[in-house]
C-alpha positions as CSV (number, residue, x, y, z in Angstrom):
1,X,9.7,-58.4,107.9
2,X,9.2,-61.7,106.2
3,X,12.5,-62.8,104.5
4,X,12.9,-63.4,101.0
5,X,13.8,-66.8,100.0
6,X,16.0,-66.5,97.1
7,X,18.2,-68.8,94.2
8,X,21.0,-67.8,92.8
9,X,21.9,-69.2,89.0
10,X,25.8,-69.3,87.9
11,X,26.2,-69.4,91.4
12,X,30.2,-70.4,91.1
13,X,30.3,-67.5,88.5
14,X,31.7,-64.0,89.4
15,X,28.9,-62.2,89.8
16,X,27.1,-65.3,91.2
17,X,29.6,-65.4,94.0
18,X,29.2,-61.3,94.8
19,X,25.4,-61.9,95.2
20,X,26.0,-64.5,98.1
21,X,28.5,-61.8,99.6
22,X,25.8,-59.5,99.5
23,X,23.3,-61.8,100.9
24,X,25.2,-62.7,103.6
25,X,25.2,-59.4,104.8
26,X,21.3,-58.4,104.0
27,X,19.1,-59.5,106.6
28,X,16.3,-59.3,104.1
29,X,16.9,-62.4,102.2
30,X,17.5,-66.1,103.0
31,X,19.4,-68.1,100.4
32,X,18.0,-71.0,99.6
33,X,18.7,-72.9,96.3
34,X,22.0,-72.9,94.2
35,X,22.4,-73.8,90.6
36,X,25.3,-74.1,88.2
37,X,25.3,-75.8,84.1
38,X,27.7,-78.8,85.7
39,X,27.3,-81.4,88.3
40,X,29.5,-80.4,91.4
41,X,29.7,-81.7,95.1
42,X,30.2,-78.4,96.4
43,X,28.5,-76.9,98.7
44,X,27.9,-72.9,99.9
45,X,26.7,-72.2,103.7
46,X,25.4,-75.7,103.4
47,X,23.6,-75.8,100.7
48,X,24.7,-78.4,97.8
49,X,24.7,-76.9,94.3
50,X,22.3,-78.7,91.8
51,X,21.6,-77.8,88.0
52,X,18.3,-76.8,87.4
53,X,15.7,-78.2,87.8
54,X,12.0,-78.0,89.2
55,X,12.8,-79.4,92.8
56,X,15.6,-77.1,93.7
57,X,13.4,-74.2,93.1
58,X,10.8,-74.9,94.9
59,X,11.7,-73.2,97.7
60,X,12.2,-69.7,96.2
61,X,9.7,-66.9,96.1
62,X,12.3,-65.2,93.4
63,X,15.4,-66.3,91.4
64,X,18.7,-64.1,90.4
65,X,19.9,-65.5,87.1
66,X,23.6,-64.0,85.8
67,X,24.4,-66.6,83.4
68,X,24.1,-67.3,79.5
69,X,21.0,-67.2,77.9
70,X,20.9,-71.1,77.1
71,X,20.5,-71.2,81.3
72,X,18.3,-68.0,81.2
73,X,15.6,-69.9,79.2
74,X,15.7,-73.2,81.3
75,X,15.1,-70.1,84.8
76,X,12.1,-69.1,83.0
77,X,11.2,-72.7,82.0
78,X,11.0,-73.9,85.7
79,X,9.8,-70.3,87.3
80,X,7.1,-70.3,84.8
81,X,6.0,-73.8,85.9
82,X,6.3,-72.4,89.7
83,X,5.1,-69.3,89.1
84,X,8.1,-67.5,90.9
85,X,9.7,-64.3,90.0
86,X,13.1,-64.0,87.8
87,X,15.7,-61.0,87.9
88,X,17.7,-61.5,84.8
89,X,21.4,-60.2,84.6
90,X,22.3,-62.4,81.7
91,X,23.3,-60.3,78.6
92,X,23.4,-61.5,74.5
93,X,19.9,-62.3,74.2
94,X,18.5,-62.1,69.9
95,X,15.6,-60.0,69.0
96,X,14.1,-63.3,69.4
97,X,15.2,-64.7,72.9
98,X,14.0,-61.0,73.9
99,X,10.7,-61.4,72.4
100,X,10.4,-64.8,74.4
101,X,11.3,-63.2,77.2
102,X,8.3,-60.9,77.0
103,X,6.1,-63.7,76.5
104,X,7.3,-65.5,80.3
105,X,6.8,-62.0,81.5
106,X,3.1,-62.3,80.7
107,X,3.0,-64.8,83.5
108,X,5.5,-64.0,86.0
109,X,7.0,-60.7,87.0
110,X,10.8,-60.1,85.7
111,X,12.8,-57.4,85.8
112,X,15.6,-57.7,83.1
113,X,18.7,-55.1,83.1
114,X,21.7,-55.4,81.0
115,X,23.6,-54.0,83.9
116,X,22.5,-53.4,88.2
117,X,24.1,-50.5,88.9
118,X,21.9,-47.7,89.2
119,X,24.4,-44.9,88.3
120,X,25.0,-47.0,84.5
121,X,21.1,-46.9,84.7
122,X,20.9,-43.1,85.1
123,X,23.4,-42.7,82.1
124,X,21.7,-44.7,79.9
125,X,18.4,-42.1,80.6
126,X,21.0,-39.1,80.4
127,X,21.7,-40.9,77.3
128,X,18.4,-40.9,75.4
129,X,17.8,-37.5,76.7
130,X,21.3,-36.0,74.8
131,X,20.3,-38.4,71.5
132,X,16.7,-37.2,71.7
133,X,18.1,-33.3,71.6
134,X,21.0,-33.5,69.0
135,X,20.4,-33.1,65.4
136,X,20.9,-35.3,62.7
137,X,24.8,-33.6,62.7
138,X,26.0,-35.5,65.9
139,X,27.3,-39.0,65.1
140,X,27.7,-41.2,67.9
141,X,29.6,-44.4,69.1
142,X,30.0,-46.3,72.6
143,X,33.5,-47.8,74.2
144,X,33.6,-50.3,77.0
145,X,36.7,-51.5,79.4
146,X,36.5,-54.7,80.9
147,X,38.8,-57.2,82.8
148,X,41.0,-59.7,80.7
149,X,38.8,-62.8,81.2
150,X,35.3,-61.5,79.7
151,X,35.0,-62.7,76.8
152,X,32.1,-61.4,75.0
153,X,31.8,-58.0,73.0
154,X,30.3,-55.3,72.7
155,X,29.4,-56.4,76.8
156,X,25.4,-56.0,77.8
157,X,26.1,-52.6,79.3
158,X,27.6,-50.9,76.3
159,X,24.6,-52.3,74.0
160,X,22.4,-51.5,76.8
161,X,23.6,-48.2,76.0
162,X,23.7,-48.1,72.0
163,X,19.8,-48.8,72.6
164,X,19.7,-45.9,74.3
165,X,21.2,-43.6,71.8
166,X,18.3,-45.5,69.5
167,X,15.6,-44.9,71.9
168,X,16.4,-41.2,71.6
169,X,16.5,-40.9,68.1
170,X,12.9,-43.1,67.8
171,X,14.5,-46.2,66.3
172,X,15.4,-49.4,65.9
173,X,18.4,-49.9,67.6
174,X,19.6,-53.3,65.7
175,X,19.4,-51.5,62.5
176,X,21.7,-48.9,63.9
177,X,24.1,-51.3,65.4
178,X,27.5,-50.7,63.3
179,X,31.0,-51.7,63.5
180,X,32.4,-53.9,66.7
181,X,36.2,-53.5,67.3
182,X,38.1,-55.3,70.0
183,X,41.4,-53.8,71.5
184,X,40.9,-50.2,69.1
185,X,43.2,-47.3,70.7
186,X,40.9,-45.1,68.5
187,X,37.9,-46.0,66.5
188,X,35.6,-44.2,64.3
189,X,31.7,-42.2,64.6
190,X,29.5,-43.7,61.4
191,X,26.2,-43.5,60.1
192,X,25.4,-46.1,62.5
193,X,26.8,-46.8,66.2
194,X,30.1,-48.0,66.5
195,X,31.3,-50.1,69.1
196,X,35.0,-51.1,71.0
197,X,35.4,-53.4,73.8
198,X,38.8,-53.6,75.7
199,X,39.6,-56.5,77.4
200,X,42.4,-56.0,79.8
201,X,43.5,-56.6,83.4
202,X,41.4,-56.5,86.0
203,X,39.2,-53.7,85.5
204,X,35.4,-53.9,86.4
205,X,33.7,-51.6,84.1
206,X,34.4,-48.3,82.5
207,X,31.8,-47.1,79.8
208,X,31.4,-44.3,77.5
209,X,29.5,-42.4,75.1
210,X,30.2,-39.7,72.7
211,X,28.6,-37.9,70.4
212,X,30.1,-35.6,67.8
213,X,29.0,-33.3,65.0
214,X,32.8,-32.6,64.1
215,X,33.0,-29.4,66.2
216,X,32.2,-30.3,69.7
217,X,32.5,-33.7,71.0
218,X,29.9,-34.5,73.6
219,X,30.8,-37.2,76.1
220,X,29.0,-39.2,79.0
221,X,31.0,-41.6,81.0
222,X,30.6,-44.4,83.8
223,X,33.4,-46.0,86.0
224,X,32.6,-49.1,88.2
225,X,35.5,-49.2,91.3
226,X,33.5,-52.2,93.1
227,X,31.8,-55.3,91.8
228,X,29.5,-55.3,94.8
229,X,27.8,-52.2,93.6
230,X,26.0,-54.9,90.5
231,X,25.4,-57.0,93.5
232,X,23.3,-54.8,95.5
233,X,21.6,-53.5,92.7
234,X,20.5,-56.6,91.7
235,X,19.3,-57.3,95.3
236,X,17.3,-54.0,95.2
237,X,15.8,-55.2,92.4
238,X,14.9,-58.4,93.6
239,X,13.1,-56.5,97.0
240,X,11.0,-53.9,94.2
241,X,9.9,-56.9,91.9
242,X,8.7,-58.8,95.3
243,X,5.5,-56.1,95.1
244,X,5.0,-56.6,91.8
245,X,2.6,-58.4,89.4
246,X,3.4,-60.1,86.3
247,X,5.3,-57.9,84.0
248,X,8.6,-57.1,82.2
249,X,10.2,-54.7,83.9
250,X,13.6,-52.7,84.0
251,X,15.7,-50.8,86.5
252,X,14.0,-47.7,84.6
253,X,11.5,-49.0,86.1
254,X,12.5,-49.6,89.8
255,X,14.4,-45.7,89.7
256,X,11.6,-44.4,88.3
257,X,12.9,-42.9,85.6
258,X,9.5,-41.5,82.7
């Protein structure tokens, strides 16, 4: 089996530096170009770190991108140019940064996920399926835990999720985005969905959805024990978008999911 030659974006970043673990222990890819926003003389199993640009790509048949969208952008730029494939972890994109990333994806195949892990991936479908079957009585809202240095909120994952309560209910999810609290003990179901990001100690990611119509409480939750697990999921992605044409695609996608 032919190996993959693949980049990694934010590549001093956390999630950056779980993909190279990961790598280093898949036979099925070869690591070949490594990118971060500042100049650095640092090097990882030999190979300096550059910023991007078109040269340092090259190489690659598909590049991992977990950074911020400003770098996102400059990825699809220079893959666009290259005509390789992009797996996109980075989260905060606007209505429209995701509309221009539907326009690269008419050129190149990407798969985009808020989130790797395939069991947040299976909620998120658990959760369209509960919104699509409760009534207009069940109010919902989603909480997220995450370590004490992430700093933004709601994180990907969580409005990865609210989208999915909207998908249920056939609408548009940013006119149903509510309330964002930071640090809540308790918060409160509205109209629209309501949102609390913790931010404390070293926790990787705990997420959760509930839905209420005042007398039952429905609730749907995710707990993440090992980074690796975003990782590897972001790997398998890269392997599934290898077949694939040009497109915008999603872990949906990948698991199959209708």
């Amino acid at each position: 089996m032919k190996k993959i030659n693949i980049g990694i974006t934010g590549c001093l970043g956390r999630m950056g530096k779980e993909i190279i673990r990961s790598i280093k222990s898949d036979k099925g890819f070869k690591l070949v170009a490594l990118t971060e926003v500042k100049k650095t003389n640092k090097k990882i199993h030999g190979i300096k770190i550059s910023q991007n640009n078109i040269t340092v790509f090259k190489k690659t048949n598909l590049i991992i991108d977990f950074t911020i969208p400003k770098c996102t952008f400059e990825v699809l730029k220079i893959a666009s140019k290259l005509n390789k494939r992009v797996v996109i972890g980075t989260t905060g994109f606007t209505k429209k940064e995701e509309n221009l990333i539907k326009k690269y994806s008419k050129k190149i195949p990407i798969l985009k996920a808020g989130n790797m892990s395939l069991g947040i991936n299976l909620l998120m479908y658990l959760t369209e399926i509960a919104s699509n079957s409760l009534d207009k009585s069940f109010l919902s809202k989603v909480s997220e835990t995450h370590h004490k240095y992430k700093k933004d909120y709601p994180s990907g994952t969580a409005l990865m999720l609210g989208k999915g309560i909207a998908v249920g209910k056939k609408k548009d999810f940013y006119k149903l985005i509510g309330k964002k609290y930071l640090n809540k003990k308790t918060f409160p179901y509205g109209n629209k969905i309501n949102f609390n990001s913790i931010r404390k100690g070293e926790v990787i990611g705990e997420h959760e959805i509930k839905f209420s119509s005042g007398k039952e409480i429905i609730t749907l939750n995710h707990e993440a024990f090992d980074r690796a697990l975003y990782s590897e999921g972001a790997l398998s992605a890269a392997k599934w978008l290898m077949k694939k044409k040009s497109g915008l695609y999603s872990m949906r996608d990948l698991m199959n999911f209708k």
